[in-house]
N, C-alpha and C positions, 0 to 999 in steps of 0.2 A: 493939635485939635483946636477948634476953632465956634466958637458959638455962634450962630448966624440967624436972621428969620427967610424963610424960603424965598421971599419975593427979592434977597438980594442975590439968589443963586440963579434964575432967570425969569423969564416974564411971564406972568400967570393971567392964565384965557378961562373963564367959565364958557363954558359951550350953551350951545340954544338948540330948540328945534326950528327948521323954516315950516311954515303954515301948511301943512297936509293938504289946504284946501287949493293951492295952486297947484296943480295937475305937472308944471312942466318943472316942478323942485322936482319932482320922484319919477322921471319917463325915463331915465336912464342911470348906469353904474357906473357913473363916473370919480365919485370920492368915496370912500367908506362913510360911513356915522355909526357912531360908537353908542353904545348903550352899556347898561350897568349888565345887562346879560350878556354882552360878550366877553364880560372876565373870569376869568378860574377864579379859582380858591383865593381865601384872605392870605394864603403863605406863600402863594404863588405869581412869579410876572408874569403876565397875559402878554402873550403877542396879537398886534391889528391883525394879522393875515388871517385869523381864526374869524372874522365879524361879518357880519352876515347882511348888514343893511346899507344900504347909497343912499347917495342924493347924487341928482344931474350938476354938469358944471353951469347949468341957472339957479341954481339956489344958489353959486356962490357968494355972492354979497349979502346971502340972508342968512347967512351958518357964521358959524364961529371956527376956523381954519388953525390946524396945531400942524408946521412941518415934521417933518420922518426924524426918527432919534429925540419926539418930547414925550414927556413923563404925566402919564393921566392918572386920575388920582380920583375913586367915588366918593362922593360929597355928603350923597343925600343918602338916607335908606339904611344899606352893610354901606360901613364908611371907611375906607381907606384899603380897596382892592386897587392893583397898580397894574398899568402895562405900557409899554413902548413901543409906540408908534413904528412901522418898518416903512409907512410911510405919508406922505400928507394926510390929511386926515379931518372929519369934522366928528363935534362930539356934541351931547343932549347938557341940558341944564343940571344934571345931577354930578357932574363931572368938571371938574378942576385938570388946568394945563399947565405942567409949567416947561417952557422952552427954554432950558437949561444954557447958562451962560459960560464963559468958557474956565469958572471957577471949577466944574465940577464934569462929573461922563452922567452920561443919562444913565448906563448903567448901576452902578453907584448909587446915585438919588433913587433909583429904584430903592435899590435895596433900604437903603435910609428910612426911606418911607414907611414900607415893610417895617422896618425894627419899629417906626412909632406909632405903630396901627395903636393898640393901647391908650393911646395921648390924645391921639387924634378922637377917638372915640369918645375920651373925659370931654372934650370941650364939644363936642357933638349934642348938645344937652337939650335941644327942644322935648318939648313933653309927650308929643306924638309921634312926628317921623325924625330922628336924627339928623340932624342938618349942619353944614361948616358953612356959613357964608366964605364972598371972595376975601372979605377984609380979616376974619378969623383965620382963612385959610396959608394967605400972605404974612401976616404977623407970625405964624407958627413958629416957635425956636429950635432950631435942631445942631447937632455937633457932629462938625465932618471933619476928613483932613484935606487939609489946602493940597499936596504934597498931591499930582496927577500919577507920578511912579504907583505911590502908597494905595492910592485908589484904585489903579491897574491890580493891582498884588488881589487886594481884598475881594475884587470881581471876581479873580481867577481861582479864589479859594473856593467863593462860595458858587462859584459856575459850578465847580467838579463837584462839591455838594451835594450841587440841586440836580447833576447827571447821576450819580450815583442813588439820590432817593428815587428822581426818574424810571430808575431800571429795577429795582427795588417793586416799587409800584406797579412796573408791566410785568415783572415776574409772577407778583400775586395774580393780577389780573390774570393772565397765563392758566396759574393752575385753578383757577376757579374756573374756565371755561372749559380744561380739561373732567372737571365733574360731572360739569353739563354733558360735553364728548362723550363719557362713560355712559353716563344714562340712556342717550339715546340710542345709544352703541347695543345697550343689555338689554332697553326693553323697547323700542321707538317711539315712534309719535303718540301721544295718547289716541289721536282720533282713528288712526290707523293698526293700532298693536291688537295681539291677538289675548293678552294676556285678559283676567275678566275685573272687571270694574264694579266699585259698590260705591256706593252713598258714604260720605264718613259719619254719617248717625247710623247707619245700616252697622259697622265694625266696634264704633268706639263711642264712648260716653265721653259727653260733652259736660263745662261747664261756663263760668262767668265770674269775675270777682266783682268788686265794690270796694268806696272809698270812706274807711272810717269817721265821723266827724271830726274837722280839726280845732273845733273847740274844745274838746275834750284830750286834755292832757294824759288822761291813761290810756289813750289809745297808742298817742305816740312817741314819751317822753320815756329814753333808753330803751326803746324796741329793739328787737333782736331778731326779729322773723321777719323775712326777705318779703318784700312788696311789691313786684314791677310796674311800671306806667309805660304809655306805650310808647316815649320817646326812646325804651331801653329793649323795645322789641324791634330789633334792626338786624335780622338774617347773622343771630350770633350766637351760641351758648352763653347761657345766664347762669354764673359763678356769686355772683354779689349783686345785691341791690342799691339805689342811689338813697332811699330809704328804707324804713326798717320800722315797723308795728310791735306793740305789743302782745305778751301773751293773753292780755285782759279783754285784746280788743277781737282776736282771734275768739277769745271762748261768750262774745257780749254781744257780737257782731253775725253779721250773714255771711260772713269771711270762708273761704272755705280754705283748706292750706292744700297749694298742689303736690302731689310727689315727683321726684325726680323721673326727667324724661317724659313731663306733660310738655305738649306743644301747643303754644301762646300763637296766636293772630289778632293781632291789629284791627280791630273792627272799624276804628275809626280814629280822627286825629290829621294833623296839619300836613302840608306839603305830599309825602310819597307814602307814610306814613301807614294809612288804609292799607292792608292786605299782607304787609309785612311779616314776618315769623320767628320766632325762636323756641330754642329747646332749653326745658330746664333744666341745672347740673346739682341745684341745689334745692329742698322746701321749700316753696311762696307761695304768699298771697301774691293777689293782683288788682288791679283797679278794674271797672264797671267795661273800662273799652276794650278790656281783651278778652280774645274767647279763649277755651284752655279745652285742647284735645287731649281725654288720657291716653295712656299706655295702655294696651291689651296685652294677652301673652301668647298672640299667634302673627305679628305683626312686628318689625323693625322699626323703631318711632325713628333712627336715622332714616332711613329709607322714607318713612313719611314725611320727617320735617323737609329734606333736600328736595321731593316733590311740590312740596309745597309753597319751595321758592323759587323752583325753575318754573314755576307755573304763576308768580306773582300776576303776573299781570290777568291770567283769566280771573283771579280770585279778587282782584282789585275792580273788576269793570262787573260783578257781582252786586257793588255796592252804587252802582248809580243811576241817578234819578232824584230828583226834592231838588231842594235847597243846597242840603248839605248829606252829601252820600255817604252811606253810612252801610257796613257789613252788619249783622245780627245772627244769633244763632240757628234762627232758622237756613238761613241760608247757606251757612258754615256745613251744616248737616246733608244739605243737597246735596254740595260740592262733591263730583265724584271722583275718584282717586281711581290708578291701578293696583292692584293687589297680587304681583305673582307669586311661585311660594317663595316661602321663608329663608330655603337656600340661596335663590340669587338677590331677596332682599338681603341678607347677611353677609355676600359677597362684595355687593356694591357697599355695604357698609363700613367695611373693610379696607376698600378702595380708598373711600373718602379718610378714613382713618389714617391714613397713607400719607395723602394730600396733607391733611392738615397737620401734619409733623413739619413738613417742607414750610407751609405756610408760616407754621408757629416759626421755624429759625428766619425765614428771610421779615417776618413785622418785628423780630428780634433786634435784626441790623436795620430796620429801618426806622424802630424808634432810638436806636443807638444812634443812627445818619443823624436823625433831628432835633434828640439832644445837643447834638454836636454843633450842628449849625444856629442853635440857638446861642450855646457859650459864645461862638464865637463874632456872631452878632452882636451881643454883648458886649467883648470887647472891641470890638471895633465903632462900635456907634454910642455907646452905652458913655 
């Protein structure tokens, strides 16, 4: 193993944009251009064939050019997403190249990478947007093996890894679109089914939580009673909270404590966030941006919650308009739901009950996969 800083592994390019304003950069698909959205996940390699923008071969002298097999690397913004190149290539100013020399496989320095997201993040330190200049980015230290055999080895470990989380992945995906299949299998389209439709303020009582002051230490110091936010409302059963309130702030407060099998939406909140759902498996409070449908006792709240996330997206485009769009209880109440009876809500209930045994063992093995390739990133880069 070997201590090295990246710019003596190969030669490192920040990419540019050419000028929008010349018409004949962008009249044709001639090169790819890389942006920080056409990379997957921070645990993931991006392949170019995935990207979705050109430039003509006249911007070439006005782009920043990385050949096929270089190692791109985001600079600015989420920092240290990675992909390789399948082929030439031009990339944006938020993005670092390095054209790997023949110490090392791009493959490899991918990964490398990857292990130092972390590092690379600490030195990322501007005060607004995260940023690595070129000369931070060059100096970075990292430890490899000289040894091209050793480096082959290591790929081909965590190749079969990363296929095995891969299938893992599409499996899940799988049987969640089998729920959907179910659904419209049992009752169809809403616009179209014959089953009859109400208002959900028409079936269920509605409410709304709030957020204790956090100046006040007896509201939060050794809490015990589950509080969700809506970062924790993501299309999941809610077993545990990320914080936890008091009993003082419960009986002092407008707090209201849910019971099990309220279902929470997302009123409002960053990125996909708006419109989102979950069911509760435990008593909580909630903050001010979720709305909380109770349970009734002629109704399947599974049945409602899985409605209400195969239907995300009508209950998300609910909330817009302003500035900043935003769900409210009034609206939540409109929203109209199907109601068939109780027996083939309980069936499809059942169904899903099904599913997510399958689900629960295969996120089993796949946070086992990722443990796994965690250790062994460890030792191998670590």
């Amino acid at each position: 193993m070997k201590k090295v800083k990246l710019c003596d592994l190969g030669k490192i390019i920040t990419g540019n944009t050419p000028s929008k304003k010349i018409l004949e950069f962008y009249d044709s698909n001639d090169i790819p251009f890389i942006k920080p959205d056409d990379f997957k996940t921070i645990d993931e390699i991006s392949s170019s064939k995935e990207n979705k923008n050109y430039i003509s071969e006249n911007a070439r002298n006005n782009a920043r050019i990385a050949p096929k097999n270089s190692v791109l690397v985001t600079c600015i913004g989420i920092i240290g997403k990675v992909m390789i190149s399948e082929s030439e290539l031009s990339f944006n100013q938020q993005i670092n190249a390095i054209v790997p020399n023949k110490l090392i496989l791009s493959k490899y320095l991918a990964y490398l990478l990857l292990y130092n997201k972390s590092k690379l993040d600490f030195i990322s330190n501007a005060p607004v947007v995260p940023i690595i200049n070129k000369t931070q980015f060059s100096e970075f230290e990292v430890t490899f093996h000289e040894d091209i055999d050793v480096q082959e080895k290591i790929i081909q470990n965590l190749e079969n890894l990363d296929n095995q989380i891969l299938k893992r992945r599409h499996q899940s995906k799988l049987l969640s679109n089998l729920v959907k299949s179910r659904f419209n299998e049992m009752f169809g389209d809403f616009y179209t089914t014959l089953f009859p439709k109400y208002k959900i303020g028409e079936k269920f009582e509605l409410s709304s939580g709030s957020t204790p002051s956090r100046d006040n230490k007896l509201y939060w110091d050794s809490g015990t009673i589950n509080w969700v936010k809506t970062t924790e409302v993501i299309n999941k059963e809610i077993m545990e909270t990320e914080e936890k309130i008091t009993k003082f702030a419960l009986e002092n407060t407008s707090l209201k404590l849910f019971p099990v099998n309220t279902i929470l939406i997302a009123m409002y909140g960053q990125g996909q966030t708006r419109g989102r759902s979950a069911i509760l498996k435990v008593e909580s409070t909630s903050n001010q941006a979720c709305g909380a449908i109770f349970p009734n006792e002629i109704d399947n709240p599974v049945f409602i919650w899985h409605q209400l996330m195969l239907r995300y997206s009508e209950l998300r485009e609910l909330g817009r308009g302003g500035n900043q769009p935003n769900l409210n209880g009034q609206l939540i109440k409109n929203f109209e739901l199907i109601l068939p009876p109780l027996s083939l809500q309980n069936e499809f209930a059942d169904f899903v009950a099904q599913v997510d045994k399958s689900q629960l063992a295969i996120q089993k093995s796949l946070e086992e996969l990722e443990t796994l390739k965690k250790s062994l990133m460890q030792e191998y880069f670590g």
